[in-house]
C-alpha positions in Angstrom: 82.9 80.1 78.4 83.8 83.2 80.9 87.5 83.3 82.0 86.8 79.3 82.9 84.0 77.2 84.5 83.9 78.3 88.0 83.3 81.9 86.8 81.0 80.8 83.9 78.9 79.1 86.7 79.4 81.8 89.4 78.1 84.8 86.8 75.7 83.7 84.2 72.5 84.4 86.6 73.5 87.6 86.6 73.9 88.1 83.0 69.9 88.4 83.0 69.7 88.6 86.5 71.7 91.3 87.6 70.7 91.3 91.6 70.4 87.2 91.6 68.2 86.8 94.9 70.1 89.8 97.0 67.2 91.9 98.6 67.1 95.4 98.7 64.1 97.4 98.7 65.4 99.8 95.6 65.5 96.7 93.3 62.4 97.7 92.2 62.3 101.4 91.0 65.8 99.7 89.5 64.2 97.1 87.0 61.7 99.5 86.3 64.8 101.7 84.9 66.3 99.5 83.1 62.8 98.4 81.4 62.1 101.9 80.2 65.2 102.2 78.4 64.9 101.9 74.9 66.2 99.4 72.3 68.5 100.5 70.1 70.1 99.2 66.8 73.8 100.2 66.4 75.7 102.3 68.7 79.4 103.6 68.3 81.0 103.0 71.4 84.5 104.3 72.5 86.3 102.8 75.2 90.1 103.8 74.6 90.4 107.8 75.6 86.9 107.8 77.5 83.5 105.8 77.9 81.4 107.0 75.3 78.1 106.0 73.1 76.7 107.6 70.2 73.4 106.4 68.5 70.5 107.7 66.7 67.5 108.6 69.6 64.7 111.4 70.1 64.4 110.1 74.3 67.6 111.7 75.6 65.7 113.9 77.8 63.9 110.3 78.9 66.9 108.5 79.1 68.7 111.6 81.6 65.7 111.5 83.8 66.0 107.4 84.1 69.7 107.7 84.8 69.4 110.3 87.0 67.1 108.0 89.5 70.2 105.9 89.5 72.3 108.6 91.5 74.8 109.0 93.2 77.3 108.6 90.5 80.6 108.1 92.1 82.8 106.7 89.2 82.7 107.8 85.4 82.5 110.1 83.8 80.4 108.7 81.1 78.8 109.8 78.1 75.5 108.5 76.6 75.0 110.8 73.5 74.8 114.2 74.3 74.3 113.2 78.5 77.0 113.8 80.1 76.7 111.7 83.4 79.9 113.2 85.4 80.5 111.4 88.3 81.5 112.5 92.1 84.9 111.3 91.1 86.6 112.2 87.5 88.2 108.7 87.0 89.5 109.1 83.9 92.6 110.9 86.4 93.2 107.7 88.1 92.9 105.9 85.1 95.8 108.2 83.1 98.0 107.2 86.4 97.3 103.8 85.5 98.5 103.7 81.7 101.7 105.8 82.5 103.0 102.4 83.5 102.5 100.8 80.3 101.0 97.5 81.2 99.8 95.5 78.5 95.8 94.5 78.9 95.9 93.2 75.7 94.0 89.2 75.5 93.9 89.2 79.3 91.5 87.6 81.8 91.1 90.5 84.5 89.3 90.2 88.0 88.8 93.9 89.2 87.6 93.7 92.5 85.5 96.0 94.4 84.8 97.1 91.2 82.4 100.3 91.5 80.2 100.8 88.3 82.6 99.2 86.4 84.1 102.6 84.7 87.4 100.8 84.9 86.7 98.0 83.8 85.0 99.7 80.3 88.0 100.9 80.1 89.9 97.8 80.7 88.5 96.5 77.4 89.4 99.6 75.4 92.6 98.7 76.5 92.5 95.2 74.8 91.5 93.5 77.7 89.8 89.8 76.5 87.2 89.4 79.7 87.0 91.0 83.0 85.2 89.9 86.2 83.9 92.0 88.4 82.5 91.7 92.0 80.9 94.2 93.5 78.2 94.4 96.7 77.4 97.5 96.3 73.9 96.9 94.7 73.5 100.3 93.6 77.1 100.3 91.6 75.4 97.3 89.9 72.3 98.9 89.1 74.5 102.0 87.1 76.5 98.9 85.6 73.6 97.3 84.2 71.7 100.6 82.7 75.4 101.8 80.7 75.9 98.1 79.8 72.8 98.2 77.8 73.6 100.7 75.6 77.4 99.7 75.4 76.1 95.8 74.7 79.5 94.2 75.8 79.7 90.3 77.2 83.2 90.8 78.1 82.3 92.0 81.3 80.6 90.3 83.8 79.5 92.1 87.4 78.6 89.6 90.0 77.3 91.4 93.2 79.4 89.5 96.1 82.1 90.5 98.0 85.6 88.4 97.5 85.4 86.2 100.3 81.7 85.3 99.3 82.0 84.9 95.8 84.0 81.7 96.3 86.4 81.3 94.0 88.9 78.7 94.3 90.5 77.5 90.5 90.2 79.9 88.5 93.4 82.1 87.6 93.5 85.1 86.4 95.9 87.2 83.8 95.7 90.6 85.8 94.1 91.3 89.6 93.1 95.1 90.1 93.0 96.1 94.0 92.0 99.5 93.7 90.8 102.1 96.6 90.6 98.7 99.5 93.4 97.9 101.4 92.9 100.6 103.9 89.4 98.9 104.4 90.7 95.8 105.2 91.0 94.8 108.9 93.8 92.3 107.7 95.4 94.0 104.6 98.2 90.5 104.6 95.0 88.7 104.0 93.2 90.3 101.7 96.9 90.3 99.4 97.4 87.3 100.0 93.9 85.7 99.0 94.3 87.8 95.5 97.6 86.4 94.9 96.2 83.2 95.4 94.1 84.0 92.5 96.8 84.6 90.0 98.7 82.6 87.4 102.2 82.3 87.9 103.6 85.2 86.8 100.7 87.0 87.1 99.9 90.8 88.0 98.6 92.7 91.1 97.5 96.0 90.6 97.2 97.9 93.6 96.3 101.3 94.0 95.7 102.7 97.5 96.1 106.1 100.0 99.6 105.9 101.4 100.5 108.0 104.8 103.1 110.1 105.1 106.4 108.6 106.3 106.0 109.9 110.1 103.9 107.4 110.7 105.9 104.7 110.5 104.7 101.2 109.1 101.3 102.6 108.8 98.4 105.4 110.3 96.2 103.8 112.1 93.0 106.3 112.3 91.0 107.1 116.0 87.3 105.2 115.6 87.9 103.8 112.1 87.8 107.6 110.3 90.0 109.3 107.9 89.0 111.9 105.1 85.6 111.2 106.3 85.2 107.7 105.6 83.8 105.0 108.1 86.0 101.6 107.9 89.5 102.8 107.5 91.5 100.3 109.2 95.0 101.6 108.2 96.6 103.7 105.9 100.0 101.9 105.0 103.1 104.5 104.7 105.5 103.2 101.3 107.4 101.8 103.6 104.6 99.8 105.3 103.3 98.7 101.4 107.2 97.6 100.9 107.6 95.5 104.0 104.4 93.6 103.6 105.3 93.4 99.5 108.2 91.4 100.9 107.0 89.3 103.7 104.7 88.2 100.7 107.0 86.9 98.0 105.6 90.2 95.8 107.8 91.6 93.4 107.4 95.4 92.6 107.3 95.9 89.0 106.2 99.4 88.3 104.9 102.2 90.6 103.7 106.0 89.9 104.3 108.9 92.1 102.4 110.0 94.8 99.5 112.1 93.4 97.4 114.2 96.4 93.5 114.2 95.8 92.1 117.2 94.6 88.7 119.2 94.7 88.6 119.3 91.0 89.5 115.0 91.0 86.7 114.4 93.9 83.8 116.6 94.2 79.7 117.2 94.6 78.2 117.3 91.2 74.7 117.5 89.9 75.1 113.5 89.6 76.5 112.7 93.2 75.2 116.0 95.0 75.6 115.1 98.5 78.6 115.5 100.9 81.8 115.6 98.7 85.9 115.6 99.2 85.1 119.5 100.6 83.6 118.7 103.4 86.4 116.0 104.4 89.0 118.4 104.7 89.4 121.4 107.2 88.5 124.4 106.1 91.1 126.5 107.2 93.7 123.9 106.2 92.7 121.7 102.8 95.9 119.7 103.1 94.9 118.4 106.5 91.4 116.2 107.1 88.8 116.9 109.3 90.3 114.3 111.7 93.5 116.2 111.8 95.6 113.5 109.1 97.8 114.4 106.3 95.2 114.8 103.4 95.2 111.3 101.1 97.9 111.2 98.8 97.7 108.1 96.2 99.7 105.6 94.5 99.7 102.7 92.1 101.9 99.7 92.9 102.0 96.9 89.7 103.2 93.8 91.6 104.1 90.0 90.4 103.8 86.9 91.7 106.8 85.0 92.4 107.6 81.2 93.4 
């Protein structure tokens, strides 16, 4: 059984399924993809320091060109022999930001939602992590899923395309809950906390990682049209002291945080695997610490939070 029987039942259709019935006219060249890629025997895989598989093959050229249909890349980097598949954002960053705080994975059930490619969550397992749901819409994020999955052959981690609200979940529990890169998407951020906290054990953890706006804003920015740094749907940008007061209002308990870490151009940028528009282009040019709607560039944090009584 996965995690428990509601998510056993909610994911096994996509274990050979990976789109279930969603429709989208790329499924297609997708399948054909992941058909062409070839079988292989034994494969070492490492998942602690990076995402990594080695394995005897002659079709690396083949297997570059069938990833590449699969672009744009935005999380990773991964490595599939000697293909190097490095993604729009260097994760592996975000991810050291992460284990500074010294959270044990180790035998956990883990819901990462909003869960990209699932580059975290390989890396959630090389962490000790037992299983590890993850929901994400975005079909092409599943599609990249799928195609490193079957060379890294793990059943720890299942990717069922729906967002939270859709997915349905109501008894499961989970160990750990990763929030990472969606509050300021959220038209109710209280909400959106509050329906993951409903989804932990007692005791449990809330990872949160999101862009926090300098202090002058107050509780939070709140962006002209639904823009900041480029990006359609930003509802608001929470100052620290925004995060803090909702934290409390909730019955959260802040356990661990990092520093605030400014994005970068060498962290964010266009590659030959996600070569469209890039972090450049969402800052001003005379100015890179201000974005193109005139905001304080994004600076980052991580917030490790527990549920109390």
């Amino acid at each position: 059984m996965f995690i428990s029987e509601e998510v056993e039942l909610l994911s096994r259709q996509y274990t050979t399924l990976p789109f279930g019935n969603k429709k989208d006219k790329r499924i297609e060249s997708w399948l054909n993809v992941f058909n062409d890629l070839p079988e292989i025997k034994e494969a070492k895989i490492h998942l602690t320091d990076e995402v990594t598989v080695d394995f005897r093959s002659d079709q690396d050229n083949e297997i570059e060109e069938l990833f590449l249909q699969l672009m744009p890349w935005r999380k990773g980097p991964f490595r599939i022999n000697d293909i190097f598949i490095d993604s729009e954002w260097d994760s592996a960053r975000k991810w050291k930001r992460f284990q500074e705080l010294s959270l044990d994975l180790s035998g956990k059930s883990i819901l990462d939602v909003g869960s990209g490619n699932g580059y975290y969550a390989f890396r959630m397992l090389g962490m000790g992590a037992n299983q590890v749901l993850c929901l994400e819409p975005n079909l092409m994020h599943v599609s990249q899923f799928t195609a490193v999955n079957h060379f890294i052959g793990t059943e720890n981690i299942r990717m069922v395309p729906e967002r939270l609200e859709d997915a349905g979940l109501k008894d499961t529990r989970f160990d750990l809950i990763f929030s990472m890169g969606l509050l300021y998407h959220q038209r109710n951020p209280k909400e959106h906390l509050l329906k993951l906290i409903g989804l932990l054990k007692n005791e449990g953890k809330l990872i949160l990682e999101t862009i926090i706006a300098t202090e002058e804003y107050g509780l939070a920015l709140v962006p002209e049209d639904g823009r900041y740094a480029s990006m359609p749907n930003v509802h608001y940008v929470h100052t620290h002291r925004g995060c803090s007061s909702i934290f409390e209002e909730l019955n959260l308990k802040l356990i661990a945080e990092t520093d605030l870490v400014a994005t970068n151009l060498t962290e964010q940028r266009k590659t030959k695997w996600m070569p469209f528009k890039s972090f450049e282009s969402a800052l001003k040019e005379e100015d890179k610490s201000v974005t193109v709607e005139g905001y304080p560039a994004p600076q980052r944090k991580f917030y490790i939070l527990q549920k109390t009584h």
